[in-house]
N, C-alpha and C positions, 0 to 999 in steps of 0.2 A: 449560537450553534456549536461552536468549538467546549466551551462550558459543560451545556447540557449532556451533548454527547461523547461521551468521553469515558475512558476507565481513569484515567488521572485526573488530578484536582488538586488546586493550590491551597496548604494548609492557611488557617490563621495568620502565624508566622510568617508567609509568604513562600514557603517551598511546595514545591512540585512533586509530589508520589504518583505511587501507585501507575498502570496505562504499560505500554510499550513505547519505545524510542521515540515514535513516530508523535505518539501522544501526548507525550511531556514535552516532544518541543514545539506543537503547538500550543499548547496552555503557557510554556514559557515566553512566549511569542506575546502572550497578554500580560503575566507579569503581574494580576492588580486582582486581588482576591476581591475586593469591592464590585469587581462584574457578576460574580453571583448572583445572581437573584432570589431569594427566599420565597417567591411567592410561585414561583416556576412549580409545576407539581410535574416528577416523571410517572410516566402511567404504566409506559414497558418499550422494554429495551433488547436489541437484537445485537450481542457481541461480535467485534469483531472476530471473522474467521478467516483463513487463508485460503481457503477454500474460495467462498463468494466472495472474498475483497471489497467487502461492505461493513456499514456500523449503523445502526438507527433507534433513536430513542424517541418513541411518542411523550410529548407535555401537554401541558393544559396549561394555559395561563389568563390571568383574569382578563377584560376587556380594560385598555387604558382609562375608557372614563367612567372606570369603576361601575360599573353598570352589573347588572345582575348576569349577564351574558358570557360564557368564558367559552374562552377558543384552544381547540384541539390542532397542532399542528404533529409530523413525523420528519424531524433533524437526520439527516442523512447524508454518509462521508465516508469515502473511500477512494479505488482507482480510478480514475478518469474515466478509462474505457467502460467500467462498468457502470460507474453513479451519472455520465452525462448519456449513454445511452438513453433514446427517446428522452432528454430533458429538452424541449423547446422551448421554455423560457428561462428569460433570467430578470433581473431587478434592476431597472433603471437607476439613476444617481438620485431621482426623486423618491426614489422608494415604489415607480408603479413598474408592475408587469410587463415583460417588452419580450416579442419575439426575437430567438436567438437566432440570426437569420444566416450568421457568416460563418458556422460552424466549421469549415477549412480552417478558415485561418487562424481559427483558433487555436483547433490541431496543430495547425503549424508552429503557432509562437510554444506550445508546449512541450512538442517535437524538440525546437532548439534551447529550450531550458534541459529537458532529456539526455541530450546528447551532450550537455557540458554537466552532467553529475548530477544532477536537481533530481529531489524527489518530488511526485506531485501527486497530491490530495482533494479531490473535490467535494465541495461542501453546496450540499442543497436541500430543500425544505419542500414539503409534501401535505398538500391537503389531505391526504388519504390518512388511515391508521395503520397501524401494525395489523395482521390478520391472518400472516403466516412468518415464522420465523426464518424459515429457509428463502423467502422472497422479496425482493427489493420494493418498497412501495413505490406506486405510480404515483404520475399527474407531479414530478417535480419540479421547481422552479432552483435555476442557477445563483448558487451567492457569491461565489467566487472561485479560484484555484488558488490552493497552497502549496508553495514550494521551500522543500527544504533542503538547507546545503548537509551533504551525508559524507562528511570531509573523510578520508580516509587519515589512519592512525598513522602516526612519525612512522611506527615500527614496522607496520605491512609491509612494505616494499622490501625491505630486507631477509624478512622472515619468509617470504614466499619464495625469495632465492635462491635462499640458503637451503629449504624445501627442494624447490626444482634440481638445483645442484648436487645434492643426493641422492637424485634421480626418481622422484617423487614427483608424478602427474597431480598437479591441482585443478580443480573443478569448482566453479563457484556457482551453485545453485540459489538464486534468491526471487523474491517476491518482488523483485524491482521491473520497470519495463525493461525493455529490450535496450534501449538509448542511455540510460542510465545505469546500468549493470556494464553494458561497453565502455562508457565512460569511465567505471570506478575500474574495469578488468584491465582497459589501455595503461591505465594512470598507475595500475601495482603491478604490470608487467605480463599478465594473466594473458595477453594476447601480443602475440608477437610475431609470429608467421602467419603468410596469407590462408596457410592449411589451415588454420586455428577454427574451430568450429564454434558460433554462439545463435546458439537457438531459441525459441520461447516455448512453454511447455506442450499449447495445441499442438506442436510442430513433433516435442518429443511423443508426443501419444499415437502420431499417427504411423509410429515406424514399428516394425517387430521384435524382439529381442534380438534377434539374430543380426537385422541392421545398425542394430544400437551399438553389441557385440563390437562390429565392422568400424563406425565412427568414434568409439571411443578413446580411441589412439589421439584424436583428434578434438575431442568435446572438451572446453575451456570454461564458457558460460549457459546455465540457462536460467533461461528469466520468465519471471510472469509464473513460477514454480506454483506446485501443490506439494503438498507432506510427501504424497504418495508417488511421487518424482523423485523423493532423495530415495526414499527406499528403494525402489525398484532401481535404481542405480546401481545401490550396493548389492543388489541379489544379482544382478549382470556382472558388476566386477568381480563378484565372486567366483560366479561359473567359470569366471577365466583362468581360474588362480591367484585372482588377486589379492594382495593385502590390503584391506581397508579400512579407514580413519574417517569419521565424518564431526563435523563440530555443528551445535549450532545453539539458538539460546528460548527454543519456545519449547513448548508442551507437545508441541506437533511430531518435534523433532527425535521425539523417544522411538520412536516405531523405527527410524534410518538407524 
């Protein structure tokens, strides 16, 4: 699953290109170009967007006892809230089909990986095919949750001080959940008073400009972001008078 679907891929040689952050450290996670499979056919693949916060690549692969029959599965990976929505099962140790029945608690043990920095990835598989690119396939089945440590840089903490102390408001807008964005925002100082505002982006949509306007004295984090979150930012700190600076490292991010 992490393989197949994937913009990255480990060379010959053993190194890991090509994907996003996210994606080379799961493929580094495996380490062993020998997982390949040569006989895996992809059929078609739906790139990851920031938008849907999804990935999925339909394959084909032959039936194990070589039998004339090959099997069409759709590999599918992304935000938890979104790839385990309607997912009610998941794969026993045996390898069979098991209703996923404790869904709390799952939430919850991911909740508390969240809230101490962890990124998380869910990975699941799909009788269905690809059929629309904008739409997550149904009928999935649970393979696991991946979590990754998204360590912040020696330098961060300092550079955002020395920021603030010139009297520079920083904003950290990212694709992370809400628990995990708090996490990394506590840990480089991003939140520090109880006024400190961190929101997730339904949250920022459902307000006007004019109350955005109002909180943004206040606005530290937001999470769970779209493209069109950082821009519309910058078109409000403008109308204030503001000077603004934005950084970021995707194709998305041209339009902020």
């Amino acid at each position: 699953s992490i393989v197949e679907n994937s913009s990255a891929y480990i060379t010959p040689d053993g190194e890991v290109i090509g994907g996003n952050a996210s994606e080379k450290a799961l493929i580094s996670f495996l380490r062993n170009s020998e997982l390949v499979d040569g006989n895996v056919e992809q059929q078609d693949k739906i790139l990851f967007n920031s938008a849907w916060k999804f990935s999925a690549t339909q394959v084909k692969l032959p039936n194990s006892n070589n039998s004339v029959k090959q099997e069409v599965f759709t590999l599918v990976k992304g935000a938890p809230e979104v790839v385990l929505d309607n997912c009610n099962e998941y794969f026993s140790e045996t390898g069979e089909k098991t209703i996923l029945g404790n869904m709390p608690e799952l939430i919850t043990q991911m909740d508390v990986l969240a809230d101490a920095g962890i990124r998380l990835i869910a990975l699941t598989i799909s009788s269905d095919k690809i059929t629309d690119h904008g739409v997550i396939p149904g009928n999935r089945t649970l393979l696991g949750i991946m979590g990754i440590a998204d360590e912040v840089r020696f330098e961060s903490k300092e550079a955002i001080r020395e920021v603030q102390n010139a009297g520079i408001q920083v904003v950290m807008i990212t694709g992370d959940r809400k628990g995990t964005a708090m996490a990394i925002a506590n840990d480089v100082g991003l939140l520090s008073s109880p006024s400190d505002l961190a929101i997730v982006s339904s949250e920022l949509n459902n307000y006007s400009d004019d109350e955005v306007k109002l909180m943004l004295p206040n606005l530290k984090v937001i999470a769970r972001a779209l493209p069109t979150d950082k821009s519309r930012l910058v078109r409000i700190s403008k109308m204030l008078g503001k000077v603004v600076g934005m950084t970021g490292d995707g194709v998305n991010d041209s339009a902020a």
